[in-house]
Residue frames as qw, qx, qy, qz and C-alpha x, y, z in Angstrom:
[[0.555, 0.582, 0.088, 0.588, 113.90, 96.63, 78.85],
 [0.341, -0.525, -0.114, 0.771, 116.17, 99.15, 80.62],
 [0.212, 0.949, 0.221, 0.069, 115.38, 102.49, 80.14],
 [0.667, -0.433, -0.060, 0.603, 118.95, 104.24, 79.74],
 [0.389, 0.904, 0.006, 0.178, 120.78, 107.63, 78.44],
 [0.797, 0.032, -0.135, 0.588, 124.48, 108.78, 78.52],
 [0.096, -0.991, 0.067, 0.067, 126.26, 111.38, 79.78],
 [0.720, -0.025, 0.190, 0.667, 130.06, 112.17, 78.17],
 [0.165, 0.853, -0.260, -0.421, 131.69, 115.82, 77.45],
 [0.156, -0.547, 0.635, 0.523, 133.13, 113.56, 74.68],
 [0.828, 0.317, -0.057, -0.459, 131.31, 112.81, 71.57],
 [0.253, 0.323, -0.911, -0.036, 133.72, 109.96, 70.84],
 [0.037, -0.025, 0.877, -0.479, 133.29, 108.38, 74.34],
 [0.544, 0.084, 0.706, -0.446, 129.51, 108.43, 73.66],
 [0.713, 0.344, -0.369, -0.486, 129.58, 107.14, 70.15],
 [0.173, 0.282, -0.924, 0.194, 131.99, 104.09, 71.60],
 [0.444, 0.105, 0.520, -0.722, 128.72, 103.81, 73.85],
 [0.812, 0.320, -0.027, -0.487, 125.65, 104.09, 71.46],
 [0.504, 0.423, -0.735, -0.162, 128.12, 101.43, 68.93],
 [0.168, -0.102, -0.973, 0.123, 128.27, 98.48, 71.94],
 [0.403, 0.133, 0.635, -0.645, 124.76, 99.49, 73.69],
 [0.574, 0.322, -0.431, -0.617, 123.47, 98.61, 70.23],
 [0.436, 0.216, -0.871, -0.073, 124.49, 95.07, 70.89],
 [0.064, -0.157, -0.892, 0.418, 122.78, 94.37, 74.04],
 [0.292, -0.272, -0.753, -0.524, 119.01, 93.84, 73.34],
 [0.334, -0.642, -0.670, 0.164, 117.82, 94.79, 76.90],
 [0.453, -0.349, -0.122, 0.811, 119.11, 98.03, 76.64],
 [0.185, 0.860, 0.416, 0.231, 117.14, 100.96, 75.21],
 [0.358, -0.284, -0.158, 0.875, 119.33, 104.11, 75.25],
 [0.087, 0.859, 0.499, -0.080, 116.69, 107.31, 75.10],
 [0.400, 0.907, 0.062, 0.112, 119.58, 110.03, 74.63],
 [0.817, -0.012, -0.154, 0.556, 122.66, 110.58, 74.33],
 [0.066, -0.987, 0.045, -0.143, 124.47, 114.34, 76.51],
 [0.578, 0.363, -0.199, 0.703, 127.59, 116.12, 76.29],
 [0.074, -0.599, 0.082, -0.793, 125.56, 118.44, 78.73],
 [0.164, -0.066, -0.914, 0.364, 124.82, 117.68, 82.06],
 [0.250, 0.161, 0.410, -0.863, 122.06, 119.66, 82.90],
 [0.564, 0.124, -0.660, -0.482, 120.56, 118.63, 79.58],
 [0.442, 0.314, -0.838, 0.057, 120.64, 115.51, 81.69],
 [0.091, -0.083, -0.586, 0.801, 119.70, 116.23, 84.51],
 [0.468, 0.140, 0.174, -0.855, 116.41, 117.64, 83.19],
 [0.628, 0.092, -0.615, -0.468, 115.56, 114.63, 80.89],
 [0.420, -0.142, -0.882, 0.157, 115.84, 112.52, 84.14],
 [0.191, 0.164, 0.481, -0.840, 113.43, 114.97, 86.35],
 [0.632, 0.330, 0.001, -0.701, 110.69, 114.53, 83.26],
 [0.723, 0.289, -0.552, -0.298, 111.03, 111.06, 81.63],
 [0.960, -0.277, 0.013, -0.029, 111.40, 107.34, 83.08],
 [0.431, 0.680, -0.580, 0.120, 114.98, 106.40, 83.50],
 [0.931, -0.358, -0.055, -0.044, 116.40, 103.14, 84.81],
 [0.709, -0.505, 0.116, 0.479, 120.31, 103.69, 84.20],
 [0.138, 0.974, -0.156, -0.084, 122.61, 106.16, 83.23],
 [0.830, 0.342, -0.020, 0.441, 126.03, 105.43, 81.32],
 [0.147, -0.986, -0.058, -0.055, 128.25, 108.46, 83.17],
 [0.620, 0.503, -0.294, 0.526, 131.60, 109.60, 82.75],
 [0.551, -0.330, -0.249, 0.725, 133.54, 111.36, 85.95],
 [0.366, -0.435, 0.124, 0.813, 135.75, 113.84, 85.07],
 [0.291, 0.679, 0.554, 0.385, 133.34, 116.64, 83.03],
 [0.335, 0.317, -0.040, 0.886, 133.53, 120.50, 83.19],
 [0.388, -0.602, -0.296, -0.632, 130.76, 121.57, 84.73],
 [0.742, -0.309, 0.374, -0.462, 129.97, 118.76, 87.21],
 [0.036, -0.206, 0.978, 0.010, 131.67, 115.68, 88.00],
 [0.539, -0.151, -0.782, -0.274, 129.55, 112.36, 87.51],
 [0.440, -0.330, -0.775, 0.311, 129.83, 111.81, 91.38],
 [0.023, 0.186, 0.307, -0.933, 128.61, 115.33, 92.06],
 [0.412, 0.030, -0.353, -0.840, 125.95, 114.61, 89.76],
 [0.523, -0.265, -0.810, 0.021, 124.61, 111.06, 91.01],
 [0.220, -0.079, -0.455, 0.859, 125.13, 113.55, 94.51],
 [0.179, -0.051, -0.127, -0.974, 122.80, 115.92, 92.95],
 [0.564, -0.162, -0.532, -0.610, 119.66, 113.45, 92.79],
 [0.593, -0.401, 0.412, -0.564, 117.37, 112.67, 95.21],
 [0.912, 0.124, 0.356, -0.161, 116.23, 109.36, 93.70],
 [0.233, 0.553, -0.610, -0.518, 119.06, 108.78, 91.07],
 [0.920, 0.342, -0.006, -0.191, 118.59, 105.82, 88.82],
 [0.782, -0.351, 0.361, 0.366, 121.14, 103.00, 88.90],
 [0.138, 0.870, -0.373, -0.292, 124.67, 104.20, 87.71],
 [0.888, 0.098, 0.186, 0.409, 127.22, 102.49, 85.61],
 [0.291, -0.819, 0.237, 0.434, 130.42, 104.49, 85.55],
 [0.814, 0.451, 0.134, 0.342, 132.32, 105.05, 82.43],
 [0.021, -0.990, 0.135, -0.030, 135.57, 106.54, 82.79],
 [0.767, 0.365, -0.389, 0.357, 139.54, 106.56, 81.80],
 [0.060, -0.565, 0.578, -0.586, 140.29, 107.32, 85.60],
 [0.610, -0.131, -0.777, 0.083, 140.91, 104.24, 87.84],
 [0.061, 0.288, -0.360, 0.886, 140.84, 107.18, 91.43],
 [0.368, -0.216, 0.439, -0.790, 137.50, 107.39, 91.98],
 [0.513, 0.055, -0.808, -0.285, 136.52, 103.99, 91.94],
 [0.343, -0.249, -0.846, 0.324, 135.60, 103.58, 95.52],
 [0.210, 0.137, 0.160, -0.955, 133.91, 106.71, 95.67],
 [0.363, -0.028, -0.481, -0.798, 131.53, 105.37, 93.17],
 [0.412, 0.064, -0.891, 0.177, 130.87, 102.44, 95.19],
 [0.065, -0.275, -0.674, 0.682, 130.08, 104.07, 97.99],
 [0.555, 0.321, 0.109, -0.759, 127.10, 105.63, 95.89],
 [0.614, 0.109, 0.776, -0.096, 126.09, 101.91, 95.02],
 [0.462, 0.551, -0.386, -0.578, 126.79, 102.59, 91.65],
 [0.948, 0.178, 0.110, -0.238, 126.67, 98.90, 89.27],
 [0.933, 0.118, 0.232, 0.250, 129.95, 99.35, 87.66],
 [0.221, -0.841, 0.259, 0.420, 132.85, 100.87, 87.29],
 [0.865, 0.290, 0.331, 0.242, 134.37, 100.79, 83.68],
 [0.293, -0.688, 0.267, 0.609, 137.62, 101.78, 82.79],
 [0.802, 0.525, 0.246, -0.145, 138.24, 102.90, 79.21],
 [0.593, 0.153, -0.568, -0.550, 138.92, 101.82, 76.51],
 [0.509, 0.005, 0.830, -0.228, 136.59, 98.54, 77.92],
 [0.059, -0.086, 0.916, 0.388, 135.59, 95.95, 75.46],
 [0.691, -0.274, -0.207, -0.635, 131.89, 94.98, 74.29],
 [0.668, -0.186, -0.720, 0.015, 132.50, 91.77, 76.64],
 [0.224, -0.255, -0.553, 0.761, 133.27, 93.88, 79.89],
 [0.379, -0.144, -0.150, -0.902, 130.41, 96.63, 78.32],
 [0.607, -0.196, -0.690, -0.343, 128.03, 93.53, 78.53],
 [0.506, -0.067, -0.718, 0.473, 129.06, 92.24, 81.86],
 [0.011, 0.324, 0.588, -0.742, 127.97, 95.50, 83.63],
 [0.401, -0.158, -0.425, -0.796, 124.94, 95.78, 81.16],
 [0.581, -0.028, -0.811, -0.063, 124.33, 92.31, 82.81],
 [0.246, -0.154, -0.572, 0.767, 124.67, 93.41, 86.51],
 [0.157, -0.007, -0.128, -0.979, 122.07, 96.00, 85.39],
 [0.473, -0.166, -0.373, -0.781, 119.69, 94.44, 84.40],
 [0.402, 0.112, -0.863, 0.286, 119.99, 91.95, 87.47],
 [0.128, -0.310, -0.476, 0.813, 119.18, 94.22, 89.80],
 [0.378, 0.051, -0.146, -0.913, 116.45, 95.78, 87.80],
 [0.629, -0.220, -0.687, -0.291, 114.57, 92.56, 87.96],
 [0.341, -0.396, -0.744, 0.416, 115.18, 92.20, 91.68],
 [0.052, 0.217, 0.226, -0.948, 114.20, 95.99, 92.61],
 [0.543, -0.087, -0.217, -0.807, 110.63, 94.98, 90.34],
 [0.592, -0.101, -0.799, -0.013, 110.27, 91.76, 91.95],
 [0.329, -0.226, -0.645, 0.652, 110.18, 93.44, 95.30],
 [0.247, -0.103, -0.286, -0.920, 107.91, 96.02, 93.64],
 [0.651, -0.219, -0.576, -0.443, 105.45, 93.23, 93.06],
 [0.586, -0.239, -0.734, 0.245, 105.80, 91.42, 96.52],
 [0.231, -0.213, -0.462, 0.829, 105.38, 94.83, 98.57],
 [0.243, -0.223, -0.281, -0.901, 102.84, 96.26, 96.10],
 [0.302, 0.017, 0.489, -0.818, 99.42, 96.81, 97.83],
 [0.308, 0.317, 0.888, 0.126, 96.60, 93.95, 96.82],
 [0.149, -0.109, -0.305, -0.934, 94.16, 95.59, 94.43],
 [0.716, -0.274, -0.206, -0.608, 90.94, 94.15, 96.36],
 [0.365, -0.244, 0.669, -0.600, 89.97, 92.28, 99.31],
 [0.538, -0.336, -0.686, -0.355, 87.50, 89.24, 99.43],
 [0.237, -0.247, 0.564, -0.752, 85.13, 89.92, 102.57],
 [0.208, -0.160, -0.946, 0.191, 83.17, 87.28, 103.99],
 [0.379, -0.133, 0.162, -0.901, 79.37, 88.30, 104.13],
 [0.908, 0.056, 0.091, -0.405, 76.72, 85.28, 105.54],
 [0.811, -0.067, 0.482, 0.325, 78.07, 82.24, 103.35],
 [0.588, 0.766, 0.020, 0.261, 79.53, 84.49, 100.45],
 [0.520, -0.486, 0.009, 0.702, 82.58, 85.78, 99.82],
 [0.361, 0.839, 0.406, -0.035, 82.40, 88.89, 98.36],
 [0.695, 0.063, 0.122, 0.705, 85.27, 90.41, 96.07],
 [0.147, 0.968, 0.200, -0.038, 85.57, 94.09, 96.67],
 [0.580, 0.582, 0.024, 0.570, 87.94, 96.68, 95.10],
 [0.502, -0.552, -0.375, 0.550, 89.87, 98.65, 97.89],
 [0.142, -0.019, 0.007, 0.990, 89.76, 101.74, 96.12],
 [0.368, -0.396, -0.707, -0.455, 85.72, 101.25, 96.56],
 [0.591, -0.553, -0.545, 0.218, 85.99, 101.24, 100.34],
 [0.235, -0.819, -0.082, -0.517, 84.95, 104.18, 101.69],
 [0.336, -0.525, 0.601, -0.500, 85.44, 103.38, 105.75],
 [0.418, -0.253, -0.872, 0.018, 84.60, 100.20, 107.95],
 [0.368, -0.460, 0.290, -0.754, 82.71, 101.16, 110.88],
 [0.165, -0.037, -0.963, 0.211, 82.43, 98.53, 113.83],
 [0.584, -0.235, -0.276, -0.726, 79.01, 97.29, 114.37],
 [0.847, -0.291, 0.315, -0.315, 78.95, 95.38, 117.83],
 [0.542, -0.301, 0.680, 0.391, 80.70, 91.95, 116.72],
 [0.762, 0.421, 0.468, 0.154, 80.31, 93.48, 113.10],
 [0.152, -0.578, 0.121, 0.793, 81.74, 95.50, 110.73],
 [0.593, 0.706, 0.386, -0.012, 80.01, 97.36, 107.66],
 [0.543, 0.105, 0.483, 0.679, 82.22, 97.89, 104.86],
 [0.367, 0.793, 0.342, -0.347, 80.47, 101.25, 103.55],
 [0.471, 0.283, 0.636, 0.541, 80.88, 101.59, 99.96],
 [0.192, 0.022, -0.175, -0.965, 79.72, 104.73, 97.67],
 [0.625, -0.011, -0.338, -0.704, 76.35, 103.06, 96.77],
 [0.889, -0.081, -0.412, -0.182, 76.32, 100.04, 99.21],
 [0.429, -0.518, 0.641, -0.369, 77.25, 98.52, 102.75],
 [0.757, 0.089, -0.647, -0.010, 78.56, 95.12, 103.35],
 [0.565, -0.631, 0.457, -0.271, 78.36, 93.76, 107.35],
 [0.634, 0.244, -0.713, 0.172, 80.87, 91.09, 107.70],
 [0.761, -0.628, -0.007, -0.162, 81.51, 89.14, 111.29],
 [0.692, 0.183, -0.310, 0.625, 84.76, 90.24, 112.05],
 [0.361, -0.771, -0.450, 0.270, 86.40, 92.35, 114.40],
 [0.246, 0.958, -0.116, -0.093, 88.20, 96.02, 114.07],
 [0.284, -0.605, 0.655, 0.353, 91.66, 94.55, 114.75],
 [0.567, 0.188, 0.756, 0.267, 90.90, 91.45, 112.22],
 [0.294, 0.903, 0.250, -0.191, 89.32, 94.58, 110.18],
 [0.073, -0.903, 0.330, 0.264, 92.56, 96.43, 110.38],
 [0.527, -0.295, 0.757, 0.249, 94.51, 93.54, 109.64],
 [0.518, 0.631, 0.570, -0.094, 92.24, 93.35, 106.23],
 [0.228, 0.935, 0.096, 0.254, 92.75, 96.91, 104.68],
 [0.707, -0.084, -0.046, 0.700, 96.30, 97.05, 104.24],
 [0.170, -0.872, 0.149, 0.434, 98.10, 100.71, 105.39],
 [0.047, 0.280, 0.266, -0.921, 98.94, 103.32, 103.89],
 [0.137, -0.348, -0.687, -0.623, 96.06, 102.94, 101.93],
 [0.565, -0.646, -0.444, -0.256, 93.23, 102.56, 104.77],
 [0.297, 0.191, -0.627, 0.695, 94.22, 103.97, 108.78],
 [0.280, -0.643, -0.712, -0.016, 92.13, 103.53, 111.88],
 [0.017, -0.508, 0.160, -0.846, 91.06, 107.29, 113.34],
 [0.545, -0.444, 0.277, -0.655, 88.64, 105.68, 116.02],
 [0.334, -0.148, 0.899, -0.243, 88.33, 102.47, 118.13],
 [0.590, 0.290, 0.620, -0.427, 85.42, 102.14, 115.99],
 [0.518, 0.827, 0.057, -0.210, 86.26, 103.66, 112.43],
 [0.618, -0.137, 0.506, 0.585, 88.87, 102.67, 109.72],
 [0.262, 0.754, 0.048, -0.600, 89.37, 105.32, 107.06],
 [0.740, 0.300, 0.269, 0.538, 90.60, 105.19, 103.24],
 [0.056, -0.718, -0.003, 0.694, 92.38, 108.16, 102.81],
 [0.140, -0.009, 0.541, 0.829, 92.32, 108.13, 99.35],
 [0.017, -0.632, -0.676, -0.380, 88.22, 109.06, 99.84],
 [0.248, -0.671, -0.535, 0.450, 88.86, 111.69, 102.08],
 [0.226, 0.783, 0.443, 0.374, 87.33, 115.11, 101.58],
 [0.261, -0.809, 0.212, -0.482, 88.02, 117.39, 104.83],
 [0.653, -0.303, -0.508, 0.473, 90.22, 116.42, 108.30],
 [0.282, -0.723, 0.428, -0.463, 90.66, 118.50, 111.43],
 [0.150, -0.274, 0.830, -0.462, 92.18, 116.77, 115.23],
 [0.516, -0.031, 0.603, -0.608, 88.66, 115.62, 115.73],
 [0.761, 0.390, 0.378, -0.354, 86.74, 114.73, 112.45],
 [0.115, -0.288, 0.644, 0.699, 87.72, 113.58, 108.89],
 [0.684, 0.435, 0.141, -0.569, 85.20, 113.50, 106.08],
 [0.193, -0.087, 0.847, 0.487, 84.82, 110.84, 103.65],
 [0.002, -0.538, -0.588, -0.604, 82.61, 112.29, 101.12],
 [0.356, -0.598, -0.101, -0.711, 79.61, 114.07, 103.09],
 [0.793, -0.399, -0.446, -0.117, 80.15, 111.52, 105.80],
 [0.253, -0.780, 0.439, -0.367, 81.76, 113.14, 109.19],
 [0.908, -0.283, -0.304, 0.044, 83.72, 110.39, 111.27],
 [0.523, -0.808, 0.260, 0.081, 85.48, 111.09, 114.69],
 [0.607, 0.500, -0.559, 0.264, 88.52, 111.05, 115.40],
 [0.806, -0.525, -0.274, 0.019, 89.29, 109.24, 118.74],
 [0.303, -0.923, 0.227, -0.073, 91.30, 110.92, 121.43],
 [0.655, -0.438, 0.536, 0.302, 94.08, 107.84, 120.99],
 [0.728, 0.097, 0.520, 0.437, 94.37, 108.50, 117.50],
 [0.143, 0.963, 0.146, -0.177, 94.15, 111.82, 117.24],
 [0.214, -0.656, 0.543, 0.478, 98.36, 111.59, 116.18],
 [0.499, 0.005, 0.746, 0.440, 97.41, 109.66, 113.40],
 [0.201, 0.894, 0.394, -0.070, 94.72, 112.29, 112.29],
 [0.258, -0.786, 0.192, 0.528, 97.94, 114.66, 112.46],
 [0.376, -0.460, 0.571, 0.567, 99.59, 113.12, 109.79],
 [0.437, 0.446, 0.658, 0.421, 96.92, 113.07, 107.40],
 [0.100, 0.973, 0.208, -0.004, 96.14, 116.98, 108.07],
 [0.379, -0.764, 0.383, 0.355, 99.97, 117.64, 108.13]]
């Protein structure tokens, strides 16, 4: 279900709206503004997946507003000017709809919408970070949660997995480690030590703590230490 809200300085233009988004069953419109800012703030505090937007308003133009957000949320132009159609474009808006448009051409870029909202969560899912690791300990594998893993720490040709309440040694090596404990979650600070930064407590150049537990920082990775104290 798209999350969506309008923006028109014309209550007409966004009753003409609410009347066809009614019809299209993936569409959820959350409010309807004559104000931008109004608008503007409901999309800084609330989920929003597209925005129904007119042009030509008093305040602020649509394309000064799409302008205005860092992250905007896909756009579908409504408006009775045909002018700034390549402008809109060029801020990869979805659709450009000239009015008076029909519920079959409403639909069409309802359709486009929601197209692209499937791909943009489909790539979500295919970039998203596994939620746990199986690690090879003896003959077991052993399913652990990566927000569990403290550090690795190479042990000769092993490496111990060190948990809050428990160490697993696996027979692997730090690169085959690294290759394991997917970034940005986990980064290595020493030739010997992989970190999670989501357990860490304290960093300087040299050391980073995870929990009470001090681990160097090696002199060749002492820029990647930077960018967690920075």
């Amino acid at each position: 279900m798209l999350k969506a809200i309008v923006i028109d300085d014309e209550p007409m233009a966004l009753e003409v709206v609410k009347a066809l988004s009614e019809k299209v069953v993936f569409v959820d419109v959350k409010g309807y503004y004559t104000n931008c800012f109004e608008a503007i703030q409901y999309i800084k505090s609330n989920p929003v997946d597209l925005i129904f937007l007119d042009i030509k308003m008093p305040d602020i133009s649509g394309i000064e507003l799409v302008k205005s957000i860092a992250n905007p949320p896909m756009v579908i132009f409504t408006t009775a000017y045909s002018e700034h159609a390549v402008e809109s474009f060029e801020l990869n808006a979805i659709d450009y709809l000239l009015k008076p448009f029909s519920l079959a051409r409403f639909l069409k870029a309802c359709n486009k919408a929601y197209e692209q909202y499937q791909l943009r969560l489909n790539q979500q899912l295919l970039t998203a970070e596994p939620a746990y690791v199986f690690i090879k300990s003896g003959y077991d594998q052993i399913k652990i949660n990566l927000d569990d893993i403290w550090y690795a720490e190479g042990n000769g040709n092993y490496i111990d997995f060190v948990l809050e309440k428990k160490k697993i040694t696996s027979r692997l090596t730090m690169n085959e480690a690294e290759a394991l404990l997917p970034a940005p979650g986990f980064i290595r600070v020493h030739r010997s030590y992989i970190i999670s930064k989501k357990h860490i407590t304290k960093a300087s150049r040299k050391s980073i703590w995870i929990g009470t537990h001090e681990i160097p920082v090696g002199s060749a990775y002492a820029d990647e230490a930077d960018k967690i104290i920075k």
